[in-house]
C-alpha positions in Angstrom: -3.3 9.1 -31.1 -1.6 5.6 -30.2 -0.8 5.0 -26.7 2.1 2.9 -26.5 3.3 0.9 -23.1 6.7 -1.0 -22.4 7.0 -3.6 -19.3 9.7 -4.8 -17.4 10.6 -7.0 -14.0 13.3 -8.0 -11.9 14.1 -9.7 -8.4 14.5 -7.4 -5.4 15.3 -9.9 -3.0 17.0 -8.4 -0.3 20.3 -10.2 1.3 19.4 -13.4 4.0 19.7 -11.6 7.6 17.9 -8.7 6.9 15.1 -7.8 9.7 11.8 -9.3 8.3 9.0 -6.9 9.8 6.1 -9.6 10.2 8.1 -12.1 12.5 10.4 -9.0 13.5 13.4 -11.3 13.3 16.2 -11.7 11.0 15.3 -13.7 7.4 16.6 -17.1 8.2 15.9 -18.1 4.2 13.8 -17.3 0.8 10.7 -19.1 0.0 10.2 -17.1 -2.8 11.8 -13.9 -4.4 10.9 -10.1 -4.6 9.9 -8.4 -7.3 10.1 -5.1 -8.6 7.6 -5.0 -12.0 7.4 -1.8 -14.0 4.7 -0.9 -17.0 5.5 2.4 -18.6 2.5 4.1 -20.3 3.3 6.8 -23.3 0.8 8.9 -25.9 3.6 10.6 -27.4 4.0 14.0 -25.1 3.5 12.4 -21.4 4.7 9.1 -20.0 3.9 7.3 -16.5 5.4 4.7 -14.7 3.4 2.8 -13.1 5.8 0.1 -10.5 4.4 -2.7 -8.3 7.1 -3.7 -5.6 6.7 -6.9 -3.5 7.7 -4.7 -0.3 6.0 -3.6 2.9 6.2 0.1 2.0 8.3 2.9 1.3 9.1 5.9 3.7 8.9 9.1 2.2 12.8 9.6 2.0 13.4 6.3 -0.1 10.1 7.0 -2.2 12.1 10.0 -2.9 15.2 8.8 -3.5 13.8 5.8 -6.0 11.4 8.4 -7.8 14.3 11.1 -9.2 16.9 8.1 -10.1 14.0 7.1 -12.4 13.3 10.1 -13.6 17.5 10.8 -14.4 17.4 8.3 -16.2 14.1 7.8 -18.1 12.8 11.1 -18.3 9.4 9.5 -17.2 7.3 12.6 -16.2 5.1 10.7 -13.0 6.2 7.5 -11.8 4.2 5.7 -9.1 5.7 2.6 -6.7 3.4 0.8 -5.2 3.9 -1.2 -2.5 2.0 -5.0 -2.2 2.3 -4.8 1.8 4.0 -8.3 2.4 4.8 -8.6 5.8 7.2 -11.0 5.0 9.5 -8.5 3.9 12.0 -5.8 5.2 11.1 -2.8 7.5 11.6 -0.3 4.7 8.6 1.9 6.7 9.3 3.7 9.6 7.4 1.2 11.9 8.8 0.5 15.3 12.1 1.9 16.7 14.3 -1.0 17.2 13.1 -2.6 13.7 13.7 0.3 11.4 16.9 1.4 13.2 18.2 -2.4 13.0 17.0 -2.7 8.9 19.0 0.8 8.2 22.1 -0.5 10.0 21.5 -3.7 8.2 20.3 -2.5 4.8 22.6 0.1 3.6 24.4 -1.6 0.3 20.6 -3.5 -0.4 19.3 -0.2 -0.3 21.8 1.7 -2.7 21.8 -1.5 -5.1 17.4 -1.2 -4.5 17.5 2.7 -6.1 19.6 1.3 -8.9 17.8 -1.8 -9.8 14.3 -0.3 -9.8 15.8 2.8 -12.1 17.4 0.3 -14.5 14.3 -1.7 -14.6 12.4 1.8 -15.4 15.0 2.4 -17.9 14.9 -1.1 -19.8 10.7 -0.5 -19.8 11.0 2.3 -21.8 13.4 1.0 -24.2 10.8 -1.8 -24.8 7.6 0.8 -25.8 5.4 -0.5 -28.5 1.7 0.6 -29.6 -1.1 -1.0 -27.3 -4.9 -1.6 -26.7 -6.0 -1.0 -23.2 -8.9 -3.3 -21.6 -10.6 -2.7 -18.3 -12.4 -5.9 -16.2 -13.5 -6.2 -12.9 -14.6 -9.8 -11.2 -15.8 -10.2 -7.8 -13.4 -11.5 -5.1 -12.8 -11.8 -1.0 -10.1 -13.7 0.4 -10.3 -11.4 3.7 -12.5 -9.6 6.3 -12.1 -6.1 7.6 -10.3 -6.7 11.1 -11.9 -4.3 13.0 -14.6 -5.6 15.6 -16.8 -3.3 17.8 -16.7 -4.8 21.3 -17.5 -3.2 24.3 -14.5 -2.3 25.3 -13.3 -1.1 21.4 -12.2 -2.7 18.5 -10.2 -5.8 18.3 -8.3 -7.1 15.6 -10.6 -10.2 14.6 -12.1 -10.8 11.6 -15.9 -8.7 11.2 -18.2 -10.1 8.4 -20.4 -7.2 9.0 -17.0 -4.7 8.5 -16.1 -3.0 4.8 -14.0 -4.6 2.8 -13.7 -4.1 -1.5 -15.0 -7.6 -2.7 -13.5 -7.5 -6.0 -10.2 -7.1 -8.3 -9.6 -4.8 -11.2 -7.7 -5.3 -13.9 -6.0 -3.7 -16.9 -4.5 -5.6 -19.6 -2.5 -4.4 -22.0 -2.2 -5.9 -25.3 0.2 -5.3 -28.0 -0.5 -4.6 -31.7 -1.4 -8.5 -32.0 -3.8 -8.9 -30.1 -1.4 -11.1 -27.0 -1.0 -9.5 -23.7 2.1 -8.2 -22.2 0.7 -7.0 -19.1 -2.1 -7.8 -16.5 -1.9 -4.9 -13.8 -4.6 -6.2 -11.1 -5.3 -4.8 -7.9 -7.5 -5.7 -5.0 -7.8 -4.5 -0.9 -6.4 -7.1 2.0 -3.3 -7.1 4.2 -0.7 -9.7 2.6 -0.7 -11.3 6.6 -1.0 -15.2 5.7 2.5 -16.1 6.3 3.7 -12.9 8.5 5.1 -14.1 11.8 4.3 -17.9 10.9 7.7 -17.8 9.0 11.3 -16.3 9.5 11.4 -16.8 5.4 11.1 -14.1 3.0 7.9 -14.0 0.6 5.9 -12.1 -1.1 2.7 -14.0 0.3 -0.5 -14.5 -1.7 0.2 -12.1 -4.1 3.2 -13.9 -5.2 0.9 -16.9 -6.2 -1.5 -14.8 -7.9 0.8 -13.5 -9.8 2.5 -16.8 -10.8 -1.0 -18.3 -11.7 -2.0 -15.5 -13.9 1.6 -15.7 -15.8 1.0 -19.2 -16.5 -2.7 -18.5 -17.6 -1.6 -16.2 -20.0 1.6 -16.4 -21.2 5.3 -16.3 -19.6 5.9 -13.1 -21.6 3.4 -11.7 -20.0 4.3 -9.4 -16.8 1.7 -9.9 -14.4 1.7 -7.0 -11.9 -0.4 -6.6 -8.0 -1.2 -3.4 -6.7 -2.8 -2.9 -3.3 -5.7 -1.0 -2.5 -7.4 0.2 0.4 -6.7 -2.5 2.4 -5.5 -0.7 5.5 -8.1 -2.4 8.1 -8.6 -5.7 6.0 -6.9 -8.8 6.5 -6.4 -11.6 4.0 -7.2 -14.7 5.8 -6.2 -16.7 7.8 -3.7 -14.7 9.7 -0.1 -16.8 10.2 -1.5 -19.7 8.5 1.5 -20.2 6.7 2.2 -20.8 3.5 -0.1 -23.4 2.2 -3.1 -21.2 3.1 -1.4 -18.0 1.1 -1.1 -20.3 -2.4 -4.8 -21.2 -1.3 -5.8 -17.3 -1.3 -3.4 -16.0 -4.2 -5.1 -19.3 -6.4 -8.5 -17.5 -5.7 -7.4 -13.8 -6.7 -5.7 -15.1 -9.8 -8.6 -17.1 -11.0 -10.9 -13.4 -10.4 -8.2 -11.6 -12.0 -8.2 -14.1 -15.2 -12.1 -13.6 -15.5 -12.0 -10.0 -15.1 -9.4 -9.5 -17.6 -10.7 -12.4 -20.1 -13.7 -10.7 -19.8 -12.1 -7.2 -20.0 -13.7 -4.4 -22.2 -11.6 -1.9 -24.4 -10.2 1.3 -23.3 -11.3 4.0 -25.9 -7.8 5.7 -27.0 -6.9 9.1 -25.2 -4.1 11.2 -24.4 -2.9 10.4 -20.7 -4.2 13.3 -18.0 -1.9 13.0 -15.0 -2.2 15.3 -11.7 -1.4 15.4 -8.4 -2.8 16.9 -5.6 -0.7 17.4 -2.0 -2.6 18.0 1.4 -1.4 18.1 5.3 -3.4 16.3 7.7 -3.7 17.0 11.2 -2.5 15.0 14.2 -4.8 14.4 17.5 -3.3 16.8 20.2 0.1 15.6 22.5 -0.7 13.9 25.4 0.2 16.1 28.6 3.4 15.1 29.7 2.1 13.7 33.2 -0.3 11.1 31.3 2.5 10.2 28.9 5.2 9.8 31.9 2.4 8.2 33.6 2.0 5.3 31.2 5.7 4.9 30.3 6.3 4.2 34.2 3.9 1.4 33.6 4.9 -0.4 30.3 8.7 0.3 32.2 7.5 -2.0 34.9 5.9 -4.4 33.1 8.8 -4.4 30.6 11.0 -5.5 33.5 8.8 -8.2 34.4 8.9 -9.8 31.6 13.0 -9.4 31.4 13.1 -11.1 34.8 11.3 -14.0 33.5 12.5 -17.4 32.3 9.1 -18.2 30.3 8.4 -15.0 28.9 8.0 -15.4 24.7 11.5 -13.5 23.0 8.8 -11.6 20.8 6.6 -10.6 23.4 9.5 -8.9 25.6 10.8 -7.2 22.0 7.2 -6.4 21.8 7.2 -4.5 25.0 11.0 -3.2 24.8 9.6 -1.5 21.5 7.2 -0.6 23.1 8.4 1.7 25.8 11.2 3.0 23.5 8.3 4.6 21.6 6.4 6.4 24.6 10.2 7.7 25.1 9.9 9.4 22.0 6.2 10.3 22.4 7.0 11.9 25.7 10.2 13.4 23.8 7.8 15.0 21.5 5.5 16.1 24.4 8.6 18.2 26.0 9.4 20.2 23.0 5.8 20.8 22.0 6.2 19.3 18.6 3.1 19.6 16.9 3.5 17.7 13.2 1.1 16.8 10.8 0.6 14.1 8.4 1.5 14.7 4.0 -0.7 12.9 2.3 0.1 13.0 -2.1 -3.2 12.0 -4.1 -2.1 10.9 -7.9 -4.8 11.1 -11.0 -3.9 9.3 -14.2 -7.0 8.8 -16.6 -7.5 8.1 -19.7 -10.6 10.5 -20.8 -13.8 9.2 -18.9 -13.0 5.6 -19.7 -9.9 4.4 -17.2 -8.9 6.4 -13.9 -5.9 4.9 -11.5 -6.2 6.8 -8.0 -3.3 6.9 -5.6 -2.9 7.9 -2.1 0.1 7.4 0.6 -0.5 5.1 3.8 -2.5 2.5 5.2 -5.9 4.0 4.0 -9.1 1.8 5.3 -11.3 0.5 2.8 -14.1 2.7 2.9 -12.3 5.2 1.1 -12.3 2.9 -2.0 -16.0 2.2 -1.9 -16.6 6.0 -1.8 -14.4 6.8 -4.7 -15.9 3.8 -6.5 -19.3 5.9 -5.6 -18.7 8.7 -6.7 -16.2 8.9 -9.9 -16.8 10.2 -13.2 -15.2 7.9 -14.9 -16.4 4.2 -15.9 -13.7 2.2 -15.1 -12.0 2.8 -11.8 -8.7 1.3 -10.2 -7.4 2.7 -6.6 -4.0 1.9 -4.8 -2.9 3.3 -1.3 1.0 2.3 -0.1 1.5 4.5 -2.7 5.0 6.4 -2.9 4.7 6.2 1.0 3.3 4.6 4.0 4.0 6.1 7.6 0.8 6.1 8.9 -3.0 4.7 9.0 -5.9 6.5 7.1 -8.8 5.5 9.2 -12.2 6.3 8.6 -13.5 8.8 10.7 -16.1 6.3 12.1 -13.3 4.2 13.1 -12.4 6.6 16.2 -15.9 6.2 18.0 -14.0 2.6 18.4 -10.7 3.1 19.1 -8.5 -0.1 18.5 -5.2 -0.8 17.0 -5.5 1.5 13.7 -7.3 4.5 15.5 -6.1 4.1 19.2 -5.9 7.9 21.4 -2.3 7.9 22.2 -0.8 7.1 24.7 -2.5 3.5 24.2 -0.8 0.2 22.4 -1.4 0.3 18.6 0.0 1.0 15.3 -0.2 5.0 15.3 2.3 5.3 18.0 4.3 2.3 16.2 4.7 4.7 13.2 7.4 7.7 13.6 4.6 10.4 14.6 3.4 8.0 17.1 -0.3 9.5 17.0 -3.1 9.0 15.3 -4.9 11.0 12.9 -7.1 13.8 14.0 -11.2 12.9 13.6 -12.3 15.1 10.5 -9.3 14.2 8.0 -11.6 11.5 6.0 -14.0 15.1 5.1 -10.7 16.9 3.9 -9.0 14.1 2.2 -12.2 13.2 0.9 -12.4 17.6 -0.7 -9.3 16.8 -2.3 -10.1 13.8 -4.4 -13.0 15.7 -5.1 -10.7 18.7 -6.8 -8.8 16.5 -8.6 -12.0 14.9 -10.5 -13.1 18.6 -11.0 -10.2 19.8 -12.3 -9.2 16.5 -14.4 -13.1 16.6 -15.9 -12.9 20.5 -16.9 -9.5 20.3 -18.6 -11.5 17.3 -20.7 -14.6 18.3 -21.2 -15.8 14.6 -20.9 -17.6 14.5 -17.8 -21.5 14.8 -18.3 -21.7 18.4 -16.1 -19.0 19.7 -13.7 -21.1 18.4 -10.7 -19.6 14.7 -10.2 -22.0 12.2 -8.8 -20.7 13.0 -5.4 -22.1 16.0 -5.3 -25.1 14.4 -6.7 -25.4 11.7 -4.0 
């Protein structure tokens, strides 16, 4: 059996104008370009896609949309598009109202032209398959802190060096028949937030610089690829410090990233085991519709206040307009009852007991990633959320007891009610999401044969 892998890449760079979500203004400029980067894995019956895009996220609809013009024209059985998380990019999430309805009325041709390019780029990977070697490396590696801190009135967003975070990047390099590398596929856990609001100029942030160093390390034809991973409550730092400080951070994950995959150990040949698991999870209950008309009456005041004002900050009153346009369409949700819950898609792609990639949608906290580093069956482990969607946060249940921008109880300010279901997740989803990794691993290590018994170290604490 000879696994064989093609790679391509091309600029995404959306037009100059376009709503930028981190400063939620209009692009005034490019500091640097978007890319879309595409490594194909084949063993002769089943092929993958795996695509790193130097976006914010995808909403399920465009995921959609990008994932069958791949497959018409590649025939690629699974492909996978994740998302680095830049902030310094378009809204292409449902986040906000007046940002995602301003990017789709702005976006429309950048869009179509989007579904095309990354298809084409999917296409021309293929065309370029050639027999590999597969290495796995992991070096340690923070250039963030989890943002959550326990106060006692809840979390707030500041760094917390006693917080989770994933202190290291993983790497897989993929070598052609001679030995030279034409891929380095790293990932690692923080929110691309260095530039963010600190500039109206689209960038890719620190990843772009990691990537960039780790070209010129190895070789120019060598497609260097990020991937983020549980990164949903861990900020790279500094927050807003521009872009100085995000060449600082990307130098220090490329230089881990070059040790891991210098140091990177062989991949032992196998035929590719792909599955994908689907689960809904549950929302926390609507508001009654006095509380939610209670608080909209308030951030309506307040709202006004600031729009009579000479001194008040134009972000801080689009902050607040946003604001109350959201509780509309909580409380909208509140008079027809609308009860909704949350898809969550989990993707398996191993190669027998030696390499396992792990996808999930959303904003998923870090924990998650040190429990499935805890309790796989397989050696080498690599794990991406923003994958193939992101409309919501994944907190850890302990997050609730807290509260705080991630896991606020609607109706209160933070990112749950800024995403389109504008609640949080119900307390008790990590357990379930947590069952269906669990099945995947069961099923994947049955179907091989290669785990040591079919009880996986989870089960065996």
């Amino acid at each position: 059996m000879q696994l064989r892998a093609g790679v391509s890449e091309g600029v995404i760079t959306p037009p100059v104008g376009i709503p930028l979500l981190g400063p939620q203004k209009a692009s005034t400029g490019v500091h640097d370009d978007l890319y879309a980067r595409v490594l194909v894995l084949h063993d002769g019956e089943k092929s993958v896609a795996l695509i790193c895009l130097d976006l914010i996220g995808l909403d399920f609809g465009l995921s959609e949309e990008l994932r069958a013009a791949v497959q018409a024209k590649t025939e690629i059985d699974t492909t996978l598009l994740n998302c680095s998380h830049t902030h310094s990019a378009p809204f292409t999430i449902p986040w906000s109202v007046q940002g995602w309805e301003d990017f789709r009325r702005a976006s429309g041709e950048w869009r179509r032209e989007l579904v095309e390019r990354i298809a084409d780029l999917a296409r021309l990977a293929k065309s370029t398959l050639r027999p590999v070697t597969l290495h796995g490396g992991r070096a340690p590696v923070q250039i963030g802190f989890n943002r959550r801190l326990p106060t006692g009135h809840g979390a707030v967003m500041r760094p917390n060096p006693r917080g989770a975070v994933v202190p290291w990047v993983d790497v897989l390099r993929v070598d052609d028949a001679a030995d030279n590398p034409i891929a380095i596929l790293f990932s690692h856990a923080a929110h691309p937030v260095i530039v963010h609001a600190a500039s109206t100029l689209i960038s890719a942030d620190y990843p772009g610089y990691a990537v960039g160093a780790i070209r010129e390390h190895f070789s120019e034809s060598a497609v260097s690829m990020f991937a983020q991973g549980c990164g949903g409550n861990v900020n790279a730092e500094p927050l807003r410090g521009g872009f100085e400080a995000a060449e600082r951070a990307g130098l220090a994950l490329a230089e881990a990233a070059i040790k891991a995959a210098s140091g990177s150990e062989p991949i032992e040949p196998a035929l590719l085991r792909i599955a994908t698991k689907s689960t809904e999870l549950p929302l926390q209950p609507l508001p009654s519709e006095e509380e939610c008309e209670k608080v909209l009456r308030q951030e309506k005041a307040r709202l006004s206040e600031l729009e009579r004002s000479d001194s008040a900050p134009a972000d801080q009153v689009w902050n607040q307009r946003d604001h109350v346009l959201r509780l509309r369409e909580l409380l909208s949700k509140v008079q027809r009852a609308e009860e909704e819950s949350v898809r969550l898609d989990l993707n398996l792609v191993a190669l027998g007991d030696e390499w396992c990639l792990l996808t999930m949608n959303h904003e998923v906290f870090a924990e998650y990633q040190l429990w499935i580093e805890s309790a796989s069956p397989v050696r080498h482990n690599m794990v991406w959320a923003y994958t193939n969607a992101c409309e919501t946060y994944i907190p850890a249940d302990s997050a609730f007891e807290h509260g705080g921008y991630e896991a606020a109880m609607s109706p209160e300010h933070g990112a749950a009610l800024a995403y389109r279901y504008r609640l949080a997740l119900r307390p008790g989803a990590e357990g379930k999401i947590k069952s269906a990794i669990t099945e995947l691993w069961e099923g994947y290590c049955y179907d091989t044969n290669r785990c040591e018994s079919q009880t996986l170290r989870s089960h065996r604490g």
